[in-house]
N, CA and C atoms of all chains as a GROMACS GRO file, in nm:
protein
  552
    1UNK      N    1   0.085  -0.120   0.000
    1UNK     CA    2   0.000   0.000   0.000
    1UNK      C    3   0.087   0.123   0.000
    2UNK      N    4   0.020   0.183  -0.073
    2UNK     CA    5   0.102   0.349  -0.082
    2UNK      C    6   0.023   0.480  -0.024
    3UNK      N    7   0.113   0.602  -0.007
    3UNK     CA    8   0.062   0.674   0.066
    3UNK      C    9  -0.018   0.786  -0.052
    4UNK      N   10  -0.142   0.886   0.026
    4UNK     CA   11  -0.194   0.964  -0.098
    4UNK      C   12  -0.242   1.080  -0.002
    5UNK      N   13  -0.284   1.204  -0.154
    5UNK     CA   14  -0.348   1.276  -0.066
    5UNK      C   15  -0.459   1.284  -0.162
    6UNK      N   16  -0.588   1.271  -0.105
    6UNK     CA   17  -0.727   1.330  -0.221
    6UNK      C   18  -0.719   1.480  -0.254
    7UNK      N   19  -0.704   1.462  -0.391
    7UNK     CA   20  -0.664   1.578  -0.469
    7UNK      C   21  -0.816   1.634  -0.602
    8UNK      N   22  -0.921   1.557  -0.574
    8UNK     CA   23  -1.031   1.582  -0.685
    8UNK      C   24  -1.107   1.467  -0.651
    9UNK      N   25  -1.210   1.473  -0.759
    9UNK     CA   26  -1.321   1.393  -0.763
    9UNK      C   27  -1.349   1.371  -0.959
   10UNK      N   28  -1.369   1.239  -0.933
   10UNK     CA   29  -1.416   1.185  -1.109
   10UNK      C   30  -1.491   1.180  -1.117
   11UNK      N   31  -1.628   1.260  -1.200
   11UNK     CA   32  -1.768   1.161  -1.221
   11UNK      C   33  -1.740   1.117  -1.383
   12UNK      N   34  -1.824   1.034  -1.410
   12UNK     CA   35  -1.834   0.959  -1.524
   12UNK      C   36  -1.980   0.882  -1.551
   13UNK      N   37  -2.010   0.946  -1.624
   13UNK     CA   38  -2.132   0.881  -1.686
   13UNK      C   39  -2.143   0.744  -1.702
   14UNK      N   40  -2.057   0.743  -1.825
   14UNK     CA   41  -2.039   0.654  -1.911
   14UNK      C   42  -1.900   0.568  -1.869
   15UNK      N   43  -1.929   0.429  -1.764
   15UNK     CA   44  -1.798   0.401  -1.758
   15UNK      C   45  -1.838   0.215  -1.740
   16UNK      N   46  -1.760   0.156  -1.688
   16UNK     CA   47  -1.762  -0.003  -1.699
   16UNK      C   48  -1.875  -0.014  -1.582
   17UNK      N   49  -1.973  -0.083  -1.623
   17UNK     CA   50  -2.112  -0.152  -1.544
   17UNK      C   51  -2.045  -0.195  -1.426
   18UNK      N   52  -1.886  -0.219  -1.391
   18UNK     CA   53  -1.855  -0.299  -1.268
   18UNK      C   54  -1.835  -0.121  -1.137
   19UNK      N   55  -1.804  -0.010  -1.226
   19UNK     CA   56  -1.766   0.075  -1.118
   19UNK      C   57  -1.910   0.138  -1.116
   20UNK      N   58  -2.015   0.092  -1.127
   20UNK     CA   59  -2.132   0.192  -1.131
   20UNK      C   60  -2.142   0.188  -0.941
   21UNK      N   61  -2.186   0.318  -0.913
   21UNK     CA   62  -2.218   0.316  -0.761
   21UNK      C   63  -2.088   0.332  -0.695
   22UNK      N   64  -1.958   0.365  -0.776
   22UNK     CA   65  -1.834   0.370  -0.686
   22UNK      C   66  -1.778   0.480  -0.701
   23UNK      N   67  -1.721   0.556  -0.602
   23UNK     CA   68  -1.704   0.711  -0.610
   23UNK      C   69  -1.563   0.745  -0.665
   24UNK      N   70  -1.551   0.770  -0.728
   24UNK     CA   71  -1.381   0.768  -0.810
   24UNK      C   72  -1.325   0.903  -0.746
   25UNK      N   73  -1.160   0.938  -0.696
   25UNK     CA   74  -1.124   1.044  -0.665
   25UNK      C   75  -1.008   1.016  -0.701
   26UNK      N   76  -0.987   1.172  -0.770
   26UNK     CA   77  -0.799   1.187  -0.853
   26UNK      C   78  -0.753   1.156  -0.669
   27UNK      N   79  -0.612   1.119  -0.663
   27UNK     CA   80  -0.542   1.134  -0.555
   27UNK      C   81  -0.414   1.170  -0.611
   28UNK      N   82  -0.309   1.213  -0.542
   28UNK     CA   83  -0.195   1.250  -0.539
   28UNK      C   84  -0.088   1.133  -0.450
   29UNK      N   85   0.001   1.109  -0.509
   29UNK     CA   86   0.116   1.018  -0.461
   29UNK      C   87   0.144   1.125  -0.308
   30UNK      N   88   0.192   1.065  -0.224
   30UNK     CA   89   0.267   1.128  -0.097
   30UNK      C   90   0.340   1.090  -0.019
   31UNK      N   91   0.426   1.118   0.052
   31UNK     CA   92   0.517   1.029   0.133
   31UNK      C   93   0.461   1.009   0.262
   32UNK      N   94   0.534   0.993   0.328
   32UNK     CA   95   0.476   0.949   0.459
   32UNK      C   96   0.444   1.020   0.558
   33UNK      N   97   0.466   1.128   0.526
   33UNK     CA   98   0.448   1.280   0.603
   33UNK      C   99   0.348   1.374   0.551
   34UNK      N  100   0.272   1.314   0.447
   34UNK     CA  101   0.164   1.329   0.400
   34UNK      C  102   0.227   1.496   0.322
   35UNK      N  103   0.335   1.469   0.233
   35UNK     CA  104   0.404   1.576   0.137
   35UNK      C  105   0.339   1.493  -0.021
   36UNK      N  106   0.296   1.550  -0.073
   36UNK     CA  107   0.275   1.536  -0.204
   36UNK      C  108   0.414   1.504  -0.257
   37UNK      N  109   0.432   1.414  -0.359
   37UNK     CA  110   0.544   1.339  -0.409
   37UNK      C  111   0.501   1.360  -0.600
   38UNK      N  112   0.379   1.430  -0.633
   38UNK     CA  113   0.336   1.403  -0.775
   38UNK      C  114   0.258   1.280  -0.810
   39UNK      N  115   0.279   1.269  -0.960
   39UNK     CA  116   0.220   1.142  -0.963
   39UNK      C  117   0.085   1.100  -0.936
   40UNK      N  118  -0.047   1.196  -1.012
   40UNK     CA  119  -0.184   1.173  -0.994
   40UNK      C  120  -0.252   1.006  -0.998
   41UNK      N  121  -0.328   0.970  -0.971
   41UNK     CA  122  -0.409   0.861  -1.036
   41UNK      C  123  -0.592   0.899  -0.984
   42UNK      N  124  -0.638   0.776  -1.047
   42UNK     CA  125  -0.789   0.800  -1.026
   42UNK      C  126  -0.808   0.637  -0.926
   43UNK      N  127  -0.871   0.650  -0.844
   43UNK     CA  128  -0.895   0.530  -0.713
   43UNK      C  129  -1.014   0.543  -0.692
   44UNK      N  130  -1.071   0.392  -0.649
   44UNK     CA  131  -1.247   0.358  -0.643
   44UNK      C  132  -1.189   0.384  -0.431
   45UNK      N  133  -1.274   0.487  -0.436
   45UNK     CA  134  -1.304   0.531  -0.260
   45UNK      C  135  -1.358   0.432  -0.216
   46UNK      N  136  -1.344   0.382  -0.066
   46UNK     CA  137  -1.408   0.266  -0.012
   46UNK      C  138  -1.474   0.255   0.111
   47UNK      N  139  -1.374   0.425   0.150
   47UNK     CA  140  -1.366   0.498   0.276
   47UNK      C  141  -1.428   0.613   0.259
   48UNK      N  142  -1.502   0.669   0.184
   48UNK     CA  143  -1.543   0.811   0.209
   48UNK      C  144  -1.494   0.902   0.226
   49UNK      N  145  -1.372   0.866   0.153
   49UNK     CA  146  -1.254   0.984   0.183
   49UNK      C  147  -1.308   1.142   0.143
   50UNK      N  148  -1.232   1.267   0.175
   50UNK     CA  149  -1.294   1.364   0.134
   50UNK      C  150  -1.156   1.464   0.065
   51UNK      N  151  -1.187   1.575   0.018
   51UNK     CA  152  -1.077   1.614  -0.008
   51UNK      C  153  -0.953   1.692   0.072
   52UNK      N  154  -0.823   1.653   0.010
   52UNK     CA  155  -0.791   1.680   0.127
   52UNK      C  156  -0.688   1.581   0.228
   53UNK      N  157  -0.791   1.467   0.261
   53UNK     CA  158  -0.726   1.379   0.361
   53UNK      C  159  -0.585   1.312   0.286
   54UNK      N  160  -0.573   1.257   0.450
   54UNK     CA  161  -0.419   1.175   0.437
   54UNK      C  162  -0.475   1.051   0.384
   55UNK      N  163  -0.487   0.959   0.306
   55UNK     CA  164  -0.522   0.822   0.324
   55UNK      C  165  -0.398   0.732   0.268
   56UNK      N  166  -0.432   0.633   0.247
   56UNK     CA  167  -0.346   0.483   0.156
   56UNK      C  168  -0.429   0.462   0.105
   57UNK      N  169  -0.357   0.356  -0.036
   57UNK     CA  170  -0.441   0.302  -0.090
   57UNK      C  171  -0.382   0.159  -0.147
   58UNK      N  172  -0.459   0.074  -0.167
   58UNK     CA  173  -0.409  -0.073  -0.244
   58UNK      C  174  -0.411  -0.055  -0.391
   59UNK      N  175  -0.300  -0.104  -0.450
   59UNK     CA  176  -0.288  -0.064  -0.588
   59UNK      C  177  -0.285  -0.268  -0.652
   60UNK      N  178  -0.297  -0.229  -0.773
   60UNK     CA  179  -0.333  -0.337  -0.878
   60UNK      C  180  -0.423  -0.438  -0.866
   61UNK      N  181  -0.468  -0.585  -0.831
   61UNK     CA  182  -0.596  -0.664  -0.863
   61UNK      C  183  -0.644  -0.661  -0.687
   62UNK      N  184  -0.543  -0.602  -0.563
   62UNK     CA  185  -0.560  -0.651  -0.450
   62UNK      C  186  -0.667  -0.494  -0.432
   63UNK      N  187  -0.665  -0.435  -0.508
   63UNK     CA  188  -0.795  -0.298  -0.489
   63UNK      C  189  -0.925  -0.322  -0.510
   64UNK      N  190  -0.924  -0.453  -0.563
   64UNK     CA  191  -1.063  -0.486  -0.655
   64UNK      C  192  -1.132  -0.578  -0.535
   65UNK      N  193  -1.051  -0.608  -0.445
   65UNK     CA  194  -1.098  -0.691  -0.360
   65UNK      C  195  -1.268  -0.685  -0.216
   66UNK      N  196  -1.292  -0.560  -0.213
   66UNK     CA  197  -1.379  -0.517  -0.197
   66UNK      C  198  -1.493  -0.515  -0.208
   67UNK      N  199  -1.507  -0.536  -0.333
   67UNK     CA  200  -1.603  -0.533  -0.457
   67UNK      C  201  -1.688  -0.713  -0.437
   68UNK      N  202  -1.756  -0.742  -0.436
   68UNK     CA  203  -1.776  -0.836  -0.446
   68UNK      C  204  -1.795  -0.964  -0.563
   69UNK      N  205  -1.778  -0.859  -0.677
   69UNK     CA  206  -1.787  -0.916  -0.772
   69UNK      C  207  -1.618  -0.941  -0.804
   70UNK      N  208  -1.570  -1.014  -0.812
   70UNK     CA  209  -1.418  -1.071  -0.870
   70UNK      C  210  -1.378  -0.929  -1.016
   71UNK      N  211  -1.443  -0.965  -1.075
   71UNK     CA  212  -1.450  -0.867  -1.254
   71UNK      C  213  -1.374  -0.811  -1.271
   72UNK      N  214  -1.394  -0.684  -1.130
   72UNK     CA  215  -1.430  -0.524  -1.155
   72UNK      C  216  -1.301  -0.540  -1.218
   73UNK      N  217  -1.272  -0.441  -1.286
   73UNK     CA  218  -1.168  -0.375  -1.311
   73UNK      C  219  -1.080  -0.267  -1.294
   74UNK      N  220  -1.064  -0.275  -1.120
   74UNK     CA  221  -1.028  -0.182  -1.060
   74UNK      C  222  -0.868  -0.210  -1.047
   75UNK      N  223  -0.798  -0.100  -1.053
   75UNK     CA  224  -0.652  -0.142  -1.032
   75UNK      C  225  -0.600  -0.028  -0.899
   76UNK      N  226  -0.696   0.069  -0.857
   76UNK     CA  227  -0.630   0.143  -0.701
   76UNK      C  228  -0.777   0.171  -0.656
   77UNK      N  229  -0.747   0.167  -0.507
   77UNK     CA  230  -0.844   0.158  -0.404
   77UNK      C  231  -0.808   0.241  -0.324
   78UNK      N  232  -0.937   0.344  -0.271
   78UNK     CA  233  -0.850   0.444  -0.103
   78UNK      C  234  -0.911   0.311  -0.015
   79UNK      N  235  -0.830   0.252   0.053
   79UNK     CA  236  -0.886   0.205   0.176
   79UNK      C  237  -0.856   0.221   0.321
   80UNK      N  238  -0.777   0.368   0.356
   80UNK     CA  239  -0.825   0.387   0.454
   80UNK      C  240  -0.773   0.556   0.474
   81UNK      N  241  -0.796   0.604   0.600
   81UNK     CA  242  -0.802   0.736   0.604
   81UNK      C  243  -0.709   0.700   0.739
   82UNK      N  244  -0.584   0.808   0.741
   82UNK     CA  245  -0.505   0.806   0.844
   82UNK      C  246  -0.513   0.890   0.948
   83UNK      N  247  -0.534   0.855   1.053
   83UNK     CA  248  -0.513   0.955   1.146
   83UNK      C  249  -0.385   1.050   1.175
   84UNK      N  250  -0.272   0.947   1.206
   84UNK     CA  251  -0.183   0.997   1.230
   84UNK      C  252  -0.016   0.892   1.218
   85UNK      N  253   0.060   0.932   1.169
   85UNK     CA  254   0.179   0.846   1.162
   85UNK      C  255   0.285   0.857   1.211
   86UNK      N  256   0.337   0.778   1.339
   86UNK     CA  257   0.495   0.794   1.391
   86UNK      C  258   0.592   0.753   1.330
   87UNK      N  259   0.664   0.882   1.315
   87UNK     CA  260   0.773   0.785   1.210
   87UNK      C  261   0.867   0.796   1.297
   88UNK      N  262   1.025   0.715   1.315
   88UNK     CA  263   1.105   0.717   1.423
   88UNK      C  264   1.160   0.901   1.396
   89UNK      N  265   1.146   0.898   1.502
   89UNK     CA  266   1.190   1.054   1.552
   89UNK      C  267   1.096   1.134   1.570
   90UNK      N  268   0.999   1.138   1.468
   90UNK     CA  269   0.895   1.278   1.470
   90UNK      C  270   0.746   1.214   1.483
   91UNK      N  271   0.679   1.302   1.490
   91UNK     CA  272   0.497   1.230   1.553
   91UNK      C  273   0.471   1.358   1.428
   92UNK      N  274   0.392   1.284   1.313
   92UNK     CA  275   0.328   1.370   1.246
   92UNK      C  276   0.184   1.393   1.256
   93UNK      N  277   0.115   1.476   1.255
   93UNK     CA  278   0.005   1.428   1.270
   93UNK      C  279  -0.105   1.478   1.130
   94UNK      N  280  -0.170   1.434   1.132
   94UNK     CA  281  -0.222   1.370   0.967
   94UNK      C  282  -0.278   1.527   0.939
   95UNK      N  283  -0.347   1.626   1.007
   95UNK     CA  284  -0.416   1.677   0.945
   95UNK      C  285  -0.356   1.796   0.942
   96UNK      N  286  -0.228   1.836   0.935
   96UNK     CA  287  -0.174   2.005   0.943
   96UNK      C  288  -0.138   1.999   0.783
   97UNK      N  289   0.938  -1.037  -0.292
   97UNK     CA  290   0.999  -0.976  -0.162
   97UNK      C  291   1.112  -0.878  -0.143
   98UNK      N  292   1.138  -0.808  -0.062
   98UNK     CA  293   1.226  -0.705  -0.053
   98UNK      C  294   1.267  -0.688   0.104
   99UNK      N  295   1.412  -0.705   0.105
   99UNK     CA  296   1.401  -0.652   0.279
   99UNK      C  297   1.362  -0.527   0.321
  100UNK      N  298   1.304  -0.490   0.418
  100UNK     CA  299   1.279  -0.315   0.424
  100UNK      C  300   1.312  -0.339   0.581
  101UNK      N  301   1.295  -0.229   0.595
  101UNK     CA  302   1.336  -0.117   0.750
  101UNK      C  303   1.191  -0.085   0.793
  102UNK      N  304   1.199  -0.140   0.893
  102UNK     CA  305   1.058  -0.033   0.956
  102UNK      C  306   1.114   0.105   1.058
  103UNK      N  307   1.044   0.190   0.965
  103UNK     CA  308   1.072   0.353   1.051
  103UNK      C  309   0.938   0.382   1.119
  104UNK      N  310   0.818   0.340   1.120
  104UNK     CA  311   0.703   0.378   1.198
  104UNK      C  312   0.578   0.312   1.176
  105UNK      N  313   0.477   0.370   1.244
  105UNK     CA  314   0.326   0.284   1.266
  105UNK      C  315   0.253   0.402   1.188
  106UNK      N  316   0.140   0.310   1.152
  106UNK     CA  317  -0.002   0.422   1.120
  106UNK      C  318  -0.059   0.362   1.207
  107UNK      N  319  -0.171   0.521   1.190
  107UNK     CA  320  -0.260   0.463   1.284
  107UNK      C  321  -0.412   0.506   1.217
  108UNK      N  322  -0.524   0.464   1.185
  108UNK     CA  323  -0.654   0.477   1.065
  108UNK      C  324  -0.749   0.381   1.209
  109UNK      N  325  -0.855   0.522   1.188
  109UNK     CA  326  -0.916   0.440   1.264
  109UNK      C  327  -1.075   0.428   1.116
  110UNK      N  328  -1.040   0.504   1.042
  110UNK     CA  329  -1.147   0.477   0.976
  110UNK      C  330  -1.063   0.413   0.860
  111UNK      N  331  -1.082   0.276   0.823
  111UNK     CA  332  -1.049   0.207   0.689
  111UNK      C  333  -1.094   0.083   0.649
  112UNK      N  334  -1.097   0.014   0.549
  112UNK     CA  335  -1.167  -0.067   0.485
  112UNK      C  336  -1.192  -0.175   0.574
  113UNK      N  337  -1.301  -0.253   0.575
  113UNK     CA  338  -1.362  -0.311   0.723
  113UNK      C  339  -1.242  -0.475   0.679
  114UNK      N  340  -1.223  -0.455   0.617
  114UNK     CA  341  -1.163  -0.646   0.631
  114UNK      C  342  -1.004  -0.632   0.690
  115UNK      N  343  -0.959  -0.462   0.655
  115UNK     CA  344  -0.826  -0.447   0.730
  115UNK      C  345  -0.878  -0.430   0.901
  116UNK      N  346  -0.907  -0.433   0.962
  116UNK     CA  347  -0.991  -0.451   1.059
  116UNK      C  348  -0.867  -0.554   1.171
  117UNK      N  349  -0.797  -0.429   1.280
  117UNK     CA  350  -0.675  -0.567   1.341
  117UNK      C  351  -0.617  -0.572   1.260
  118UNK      N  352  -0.557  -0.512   1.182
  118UNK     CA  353  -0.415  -0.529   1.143
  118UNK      C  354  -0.348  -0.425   1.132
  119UNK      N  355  -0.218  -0.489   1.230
  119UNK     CA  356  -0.089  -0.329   1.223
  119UNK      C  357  -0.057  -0.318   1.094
  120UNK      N  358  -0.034  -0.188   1.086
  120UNK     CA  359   0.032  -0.098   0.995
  120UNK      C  360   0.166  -0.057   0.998
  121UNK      N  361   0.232  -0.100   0.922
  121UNK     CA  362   0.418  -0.041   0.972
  121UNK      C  363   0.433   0.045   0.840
  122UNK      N  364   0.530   0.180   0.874
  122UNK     CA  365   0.586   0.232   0.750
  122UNK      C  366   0.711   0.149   0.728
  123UNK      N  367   0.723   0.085   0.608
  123UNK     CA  368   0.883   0.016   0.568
  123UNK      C  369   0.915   0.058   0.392
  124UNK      N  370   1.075   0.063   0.449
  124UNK     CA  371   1.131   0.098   0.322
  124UNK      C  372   1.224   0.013   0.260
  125UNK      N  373   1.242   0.062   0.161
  125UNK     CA  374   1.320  -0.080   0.079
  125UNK      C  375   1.467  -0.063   0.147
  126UNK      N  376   1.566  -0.164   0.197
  126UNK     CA  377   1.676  -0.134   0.273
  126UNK      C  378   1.778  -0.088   0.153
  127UNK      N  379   1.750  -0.200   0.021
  127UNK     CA  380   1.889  -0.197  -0.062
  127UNK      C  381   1.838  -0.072  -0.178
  128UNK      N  382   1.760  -0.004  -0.152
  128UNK     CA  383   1.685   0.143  -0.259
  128UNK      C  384   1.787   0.252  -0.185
  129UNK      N  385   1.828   0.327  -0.306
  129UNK     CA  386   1.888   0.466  -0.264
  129UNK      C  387   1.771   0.550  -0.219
  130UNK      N  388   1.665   0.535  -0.272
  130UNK     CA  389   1.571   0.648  -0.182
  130UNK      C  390   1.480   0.581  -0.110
  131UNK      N  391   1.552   0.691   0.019
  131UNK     CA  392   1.487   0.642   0.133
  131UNK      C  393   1.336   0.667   0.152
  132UNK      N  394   1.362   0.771   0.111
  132UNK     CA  395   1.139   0.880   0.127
  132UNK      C  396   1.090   0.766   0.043
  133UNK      N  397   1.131   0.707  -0.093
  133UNK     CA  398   0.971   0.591  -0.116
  133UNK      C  399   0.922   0.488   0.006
  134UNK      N  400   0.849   0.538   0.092
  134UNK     CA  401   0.836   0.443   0.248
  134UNK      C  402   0.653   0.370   0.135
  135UNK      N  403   0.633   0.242   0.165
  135UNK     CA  404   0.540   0.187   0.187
  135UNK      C  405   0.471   0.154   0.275
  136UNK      N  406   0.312   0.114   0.288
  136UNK     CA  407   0.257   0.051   0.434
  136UNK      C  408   0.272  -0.074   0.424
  137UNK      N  409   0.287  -0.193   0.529
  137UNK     CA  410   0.283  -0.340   0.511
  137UNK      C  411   0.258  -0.330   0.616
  138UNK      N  412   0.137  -0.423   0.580
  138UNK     CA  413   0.069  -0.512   0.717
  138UNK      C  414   0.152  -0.588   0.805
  139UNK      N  415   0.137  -0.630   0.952
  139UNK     CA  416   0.249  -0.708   1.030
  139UNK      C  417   0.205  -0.818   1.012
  140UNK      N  418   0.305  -0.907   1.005
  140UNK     CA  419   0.230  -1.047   1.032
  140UNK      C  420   0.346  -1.107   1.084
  141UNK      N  421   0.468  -1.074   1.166
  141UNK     CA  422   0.579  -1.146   1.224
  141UNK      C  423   0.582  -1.102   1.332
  142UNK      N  424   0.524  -0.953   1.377
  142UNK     CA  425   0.543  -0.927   1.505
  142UNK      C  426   0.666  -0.821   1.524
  143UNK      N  427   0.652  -0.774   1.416
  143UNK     CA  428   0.738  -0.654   1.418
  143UNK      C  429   0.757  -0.526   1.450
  144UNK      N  430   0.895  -0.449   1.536
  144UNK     CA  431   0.884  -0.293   1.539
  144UNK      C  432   0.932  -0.232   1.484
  145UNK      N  433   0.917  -0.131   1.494
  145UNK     CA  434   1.044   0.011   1.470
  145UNK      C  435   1.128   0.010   1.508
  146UNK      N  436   1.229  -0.031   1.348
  146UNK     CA  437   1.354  -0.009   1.352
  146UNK      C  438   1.429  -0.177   1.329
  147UNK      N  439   1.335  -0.258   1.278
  147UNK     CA  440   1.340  -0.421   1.234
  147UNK      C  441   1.389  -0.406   1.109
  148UNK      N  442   1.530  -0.480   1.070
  148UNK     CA  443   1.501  -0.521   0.918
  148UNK      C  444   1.398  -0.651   0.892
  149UNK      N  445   1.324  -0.614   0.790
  149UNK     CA  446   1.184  -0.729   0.786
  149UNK      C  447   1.198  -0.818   0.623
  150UNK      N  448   1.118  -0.877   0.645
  150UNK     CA  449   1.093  -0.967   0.465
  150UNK      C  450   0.966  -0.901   0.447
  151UNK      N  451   0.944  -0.826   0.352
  151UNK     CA  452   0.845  -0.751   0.283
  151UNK      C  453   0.781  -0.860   0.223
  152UNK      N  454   0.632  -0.855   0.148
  152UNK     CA  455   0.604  -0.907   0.071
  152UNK      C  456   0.555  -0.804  -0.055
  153UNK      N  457   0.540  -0.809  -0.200
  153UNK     CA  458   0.501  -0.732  -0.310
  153UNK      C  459   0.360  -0.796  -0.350
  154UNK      N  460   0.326  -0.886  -0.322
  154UNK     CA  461   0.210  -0.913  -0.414
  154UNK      C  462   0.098  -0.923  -0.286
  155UNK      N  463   0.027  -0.890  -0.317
  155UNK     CA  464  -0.107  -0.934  -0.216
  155UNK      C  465  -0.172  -1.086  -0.208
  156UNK      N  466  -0.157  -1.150  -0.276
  156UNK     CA  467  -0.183  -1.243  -0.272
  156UNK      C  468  -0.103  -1.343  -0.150
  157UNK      N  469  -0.010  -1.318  -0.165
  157UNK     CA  470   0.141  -1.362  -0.066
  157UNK      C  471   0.091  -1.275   0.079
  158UNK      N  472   0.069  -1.190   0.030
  158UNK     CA  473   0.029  -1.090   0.202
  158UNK      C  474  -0.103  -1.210   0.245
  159UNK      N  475  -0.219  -1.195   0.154
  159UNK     CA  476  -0.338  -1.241   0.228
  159UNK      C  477  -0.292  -1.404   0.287
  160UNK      N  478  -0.238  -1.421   0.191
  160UNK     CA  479  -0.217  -1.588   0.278
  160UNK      C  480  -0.125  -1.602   0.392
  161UNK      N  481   0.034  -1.491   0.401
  161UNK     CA  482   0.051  -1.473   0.497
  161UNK      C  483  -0.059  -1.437   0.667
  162UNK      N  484  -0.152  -1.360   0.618
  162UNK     CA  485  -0.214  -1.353   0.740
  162UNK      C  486  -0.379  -1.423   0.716
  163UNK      N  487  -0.378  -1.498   0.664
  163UNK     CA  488  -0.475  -1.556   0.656
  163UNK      C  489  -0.605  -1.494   0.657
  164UNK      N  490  -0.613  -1.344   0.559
  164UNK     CA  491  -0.734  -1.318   0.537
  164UNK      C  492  -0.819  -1.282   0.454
  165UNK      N  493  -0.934  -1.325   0.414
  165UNK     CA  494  -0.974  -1.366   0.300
  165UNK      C  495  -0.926  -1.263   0.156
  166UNK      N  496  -1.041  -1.168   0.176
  166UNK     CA  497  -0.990  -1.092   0.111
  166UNK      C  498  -0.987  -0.954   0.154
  167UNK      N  499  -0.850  -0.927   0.202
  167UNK     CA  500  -0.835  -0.780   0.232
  167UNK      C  501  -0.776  -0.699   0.172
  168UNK      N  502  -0.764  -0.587   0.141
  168UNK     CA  503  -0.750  -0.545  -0.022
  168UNK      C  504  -0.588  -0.474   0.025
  169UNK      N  505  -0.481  -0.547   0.055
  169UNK     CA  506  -0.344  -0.538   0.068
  169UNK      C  507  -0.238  -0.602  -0.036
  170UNK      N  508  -0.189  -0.509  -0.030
  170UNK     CA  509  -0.025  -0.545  -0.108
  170UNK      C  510   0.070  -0.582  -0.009
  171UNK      N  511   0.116  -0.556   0.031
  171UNK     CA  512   0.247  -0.580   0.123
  171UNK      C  513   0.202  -0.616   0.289
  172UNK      N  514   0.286  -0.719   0.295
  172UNK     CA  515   0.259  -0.796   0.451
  172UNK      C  516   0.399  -0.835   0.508
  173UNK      N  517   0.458  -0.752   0.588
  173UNK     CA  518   0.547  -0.785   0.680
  173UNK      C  519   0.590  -0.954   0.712
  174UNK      N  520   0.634  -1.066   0.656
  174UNK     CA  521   0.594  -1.226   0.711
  174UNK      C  522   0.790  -1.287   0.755
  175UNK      N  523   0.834  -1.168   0.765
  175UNK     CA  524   0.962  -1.170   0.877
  175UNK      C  525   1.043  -1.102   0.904
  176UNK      N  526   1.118  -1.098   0.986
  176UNK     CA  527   1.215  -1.008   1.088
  176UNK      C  528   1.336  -1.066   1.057
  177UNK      N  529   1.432  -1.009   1.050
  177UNK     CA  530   1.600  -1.075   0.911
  177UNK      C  531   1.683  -1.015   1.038
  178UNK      N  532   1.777  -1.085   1.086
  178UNK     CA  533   1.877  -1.049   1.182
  178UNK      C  534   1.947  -0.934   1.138
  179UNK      N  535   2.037  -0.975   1.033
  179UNK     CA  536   2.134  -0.885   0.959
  179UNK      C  537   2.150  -0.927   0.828
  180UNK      N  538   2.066  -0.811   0.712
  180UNK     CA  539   2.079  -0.829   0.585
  180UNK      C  540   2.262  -0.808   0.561
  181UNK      N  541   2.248  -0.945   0.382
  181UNK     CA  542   2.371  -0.849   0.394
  181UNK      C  543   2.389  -0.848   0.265
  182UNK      N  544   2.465  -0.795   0.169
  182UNK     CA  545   2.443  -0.764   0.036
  182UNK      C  546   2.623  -0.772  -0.006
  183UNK      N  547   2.656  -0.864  -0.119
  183UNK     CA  548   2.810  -0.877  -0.133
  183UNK      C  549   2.849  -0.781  -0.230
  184UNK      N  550   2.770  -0.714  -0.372
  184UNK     CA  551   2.821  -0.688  -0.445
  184UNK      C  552   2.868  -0.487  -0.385
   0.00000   0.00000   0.00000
């Protein structure tokens, strides 16, 4: 799992019958200190993330896992929203 | 697999219900010149801060490491390495 920050929101009309009902949001790559690193993608939300937050996400067939249907064709997932991360030395805390 | 370093914990109290009980470690690749690409991996050896560990890359290898069905993970912590060591 990698680190992100929600950076937008996707709607789409017109997209694969497997993501219907799933909330798509651009995210941003980030390190662990919740610094933007570049590197956009689009991820099926799982968490209700909003914009903004610190989250992770599961990238390639282990994102799709959720879903109940095997199919989907999801390749990144937000699955979770961070509170806060100790890294040795410093206490960051997720939302500054 | 990859050996990594664990430098820290997350902590999510809101995230996908099947990760539900399972630690979170930040680990980095030991033999990568950059250090900032840190990943999350699930524990499954019982590991802290500041362990060289056996990473796993595929999720599939994670879920069976911790035996759970399907939780939507890539990387699972499944050991603790005394002292890596690298000849070239």
């Amino acid at each position: 799992m990698f680190f992100g920050r929600v950076a937008g929101t996707v709607v789409a009309a017109r997209k694969d019958v497997h993501l219907e009902g799933k909330k798509l949001m651009v995210v941003a790559r980030a390190d662990h200190n919740g610094n933007r690193t570049g590197g956009m993608l689009v991820a099926v939300d799982y968490v209700q993330a909003g914009y903004g937050d610190f989250v992770y996400l599961a990238k390639s067939k282990d994102a799709g896992f959720p879903v109940p249907e095997r199919n989907a064709p999801i390749d990144a997932g937000i699955v979770g929203i961070i509170d806060h991360t100790t890294v040795v030395g410093e206490q960051v805390d997720a939302c500054m | 697999m990859y050996v990594g370093k664990v430098v820290g914990t997350v902590v999510s109290t809101c995230k996908e219900k099947n990760l539900k009980g399972l630690k979170l470690l930040i680990v980095f690749n030991v033999f990568e010149q950059d250090r900032s690409r840190t990943e999350i991996a699930v524990d499954a050896a019982g590991a802290g801060v500041g362990d060289y560990v056996l990473v796993t890359i595929d999720g599939g290898a994670a879920r069976m490491a911790l035996g759970v069905e399907n939780a939507p993970i890539n990387n699972a912590v499944i050991g603790i390495i005394d002292y890596p060591e690298l000849y070239d």
